[in-house]
N, C-alpha and C positions, 0 to 999 in steps of 0.2 A: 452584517456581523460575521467573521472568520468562525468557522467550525473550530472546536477544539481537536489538537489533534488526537490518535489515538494516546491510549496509555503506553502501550507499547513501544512506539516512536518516541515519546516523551522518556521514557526510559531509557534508549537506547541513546539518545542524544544528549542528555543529562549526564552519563557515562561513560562516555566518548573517551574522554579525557583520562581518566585514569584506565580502563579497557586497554588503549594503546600505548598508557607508561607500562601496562603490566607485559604486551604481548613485546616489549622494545626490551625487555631485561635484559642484560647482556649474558647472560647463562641462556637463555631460550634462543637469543639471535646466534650463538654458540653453536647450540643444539641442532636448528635449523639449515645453517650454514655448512656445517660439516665442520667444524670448527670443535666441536665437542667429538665425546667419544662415548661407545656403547654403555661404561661405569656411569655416564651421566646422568644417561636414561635410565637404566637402573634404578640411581640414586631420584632420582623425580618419581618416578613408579612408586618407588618403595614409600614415599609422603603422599600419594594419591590413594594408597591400602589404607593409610589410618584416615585420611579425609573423607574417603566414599565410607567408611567405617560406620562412623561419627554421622552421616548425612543421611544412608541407607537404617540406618537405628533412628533416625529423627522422624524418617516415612515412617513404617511401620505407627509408628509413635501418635502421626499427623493423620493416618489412613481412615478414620473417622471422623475428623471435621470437615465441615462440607464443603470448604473454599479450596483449602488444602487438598483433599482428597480427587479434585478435579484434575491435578497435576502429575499424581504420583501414576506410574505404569509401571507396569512389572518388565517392559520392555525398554526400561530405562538402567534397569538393574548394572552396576557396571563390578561391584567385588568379586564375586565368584572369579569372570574372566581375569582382572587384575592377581590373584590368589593363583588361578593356573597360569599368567605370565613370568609373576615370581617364581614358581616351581620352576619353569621350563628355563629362567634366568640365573636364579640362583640355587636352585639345587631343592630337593626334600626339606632340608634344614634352614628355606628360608625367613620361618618368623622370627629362627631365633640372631638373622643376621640384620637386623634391620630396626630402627627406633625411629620416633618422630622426634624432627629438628623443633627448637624453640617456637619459631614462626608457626608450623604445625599445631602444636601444643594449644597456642594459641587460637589458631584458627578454627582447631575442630572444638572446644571450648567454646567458643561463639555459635558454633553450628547446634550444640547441646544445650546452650543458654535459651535459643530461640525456637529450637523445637521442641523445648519442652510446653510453649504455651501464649507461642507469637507466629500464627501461622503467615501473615505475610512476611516476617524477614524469616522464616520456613522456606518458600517460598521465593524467596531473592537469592538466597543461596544455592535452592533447586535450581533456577532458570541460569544463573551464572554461572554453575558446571556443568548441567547437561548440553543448554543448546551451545556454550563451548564447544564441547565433542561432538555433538552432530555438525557443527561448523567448523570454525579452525582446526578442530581435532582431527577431521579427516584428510586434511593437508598436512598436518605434522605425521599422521600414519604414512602417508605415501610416498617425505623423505624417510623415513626411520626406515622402510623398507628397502627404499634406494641406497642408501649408506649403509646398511650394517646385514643385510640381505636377509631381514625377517619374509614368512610369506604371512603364515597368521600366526604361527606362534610366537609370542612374545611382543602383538602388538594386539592381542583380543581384546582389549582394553577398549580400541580407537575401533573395534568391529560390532556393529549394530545389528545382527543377523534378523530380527523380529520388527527390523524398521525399512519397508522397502525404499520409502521415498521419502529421505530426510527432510528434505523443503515443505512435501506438505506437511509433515509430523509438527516443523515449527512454525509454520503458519498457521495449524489449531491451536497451536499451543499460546500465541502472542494471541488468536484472536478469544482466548478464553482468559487471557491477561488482559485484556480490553474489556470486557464481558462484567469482571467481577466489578460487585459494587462499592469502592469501597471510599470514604471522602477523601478527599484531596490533601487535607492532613498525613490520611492513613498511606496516601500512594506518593507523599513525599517522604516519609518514612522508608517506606519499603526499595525508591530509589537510593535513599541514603544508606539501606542496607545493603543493594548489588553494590556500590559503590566502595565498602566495608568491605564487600569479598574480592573486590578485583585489587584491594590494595593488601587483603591478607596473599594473594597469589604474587603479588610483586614482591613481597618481606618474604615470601616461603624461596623464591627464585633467587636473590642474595642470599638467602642462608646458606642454601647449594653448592653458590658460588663462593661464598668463604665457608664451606668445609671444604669443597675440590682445592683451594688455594692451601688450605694448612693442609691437606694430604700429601 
């Protein structure tokens, strides 16, 4: 009889599919390509303040249940840096230039639904944005740099200074996603809910792109 696989892998291949409609957005292959422009990133940044907002208020929130509690690090913390991005991008005044698009609204909504008292799609949300930026996210820092001639400021966002070795970070991380007990119910759930955030990041990437298009 076949081993089951991890949870982890199971996750990740269950997601597949939407993961890569969300990283295909034509606003992000934009972005990527050089095809965008520095107002782009900006405007992306400035929907990642209200997201880590909304997610960082959910920890604190989660920091005593035991499941949840096993994920959260303070070395994950990503607002403060995004808050000094925005300064150094948009000037002193910039909360008061900036709003969340619909898509957002949305999204960080779902993140305040679920962390008030569903620690695994808590949880689905936590793993779908961080190991993003310990992953992909560090390839999208090193065009952003190349194009628009950031060194750190204005990309501390995409800089993990408290994390030496991203790959081992997320390899405890998946193998304490493996680890947890939870039934098969609960961890089809909780795939259903990364799956929930990689298509709120695909609706937040078209919004992007239809407000850059009516500008």
């Amino acid at each position: 009889m076949a081993e089951p696989i991890p949870f982890s892998e199971a996750l990740r291949e269950r997601t597949r599919g939407v993961h890569q409609e969300s990283e295909g957005a034509v606003f992000m292959q934009d972005l990527m390509s050089g095809k965008g422009s520095r107002d782009d990133y900006i405007a992306l940044l400035a929907q990642h303040y209200f997201i880590y907002e909304a997610l960082e208020e959910a920890a604190v929130g989660m920091a005593d249940d035991p499941v949840a509690a096993l994920f959260i690090s303070p070395k994950l913390t990503r607002l403060p840096a995004i808050e000094t991005d925005l300064e150094f991008l948009l000037g002193a005044d910039w909360r008061d230039r900036i709003a969340p698009l619909p898509s957002t609204m949305r999204y960080t909504a779902r993140i305040r639904e679920v962390g008030a008292g569903w620690p695994g799609g808590f949880i689905a949300h936590h793993y779908t944005r961080y190991l993003g930026d310990l992953s992909g996210g560090q390839i999208i820092r090193t065009l952003l740099q190349r194009q628009y001639g950031f060194d750190t400021n204005g990309v501390g966002f995409y800089l993990f200074a408290d994390i030496a070795k991203p790959k081992l970070f997320k390899d405890t991380y998946r193998s304490q996603l493996d680890a947890v007990q939870w039934t098969e119910e609960e961890r089809d759930r909780v795939i259903g809910e990364v799956g929930l955030a990689f298509r709120f990041n695909t609706e937040l990437f078209d919004d992007l792109a239809t407000a850059k298009a009516a500008a």
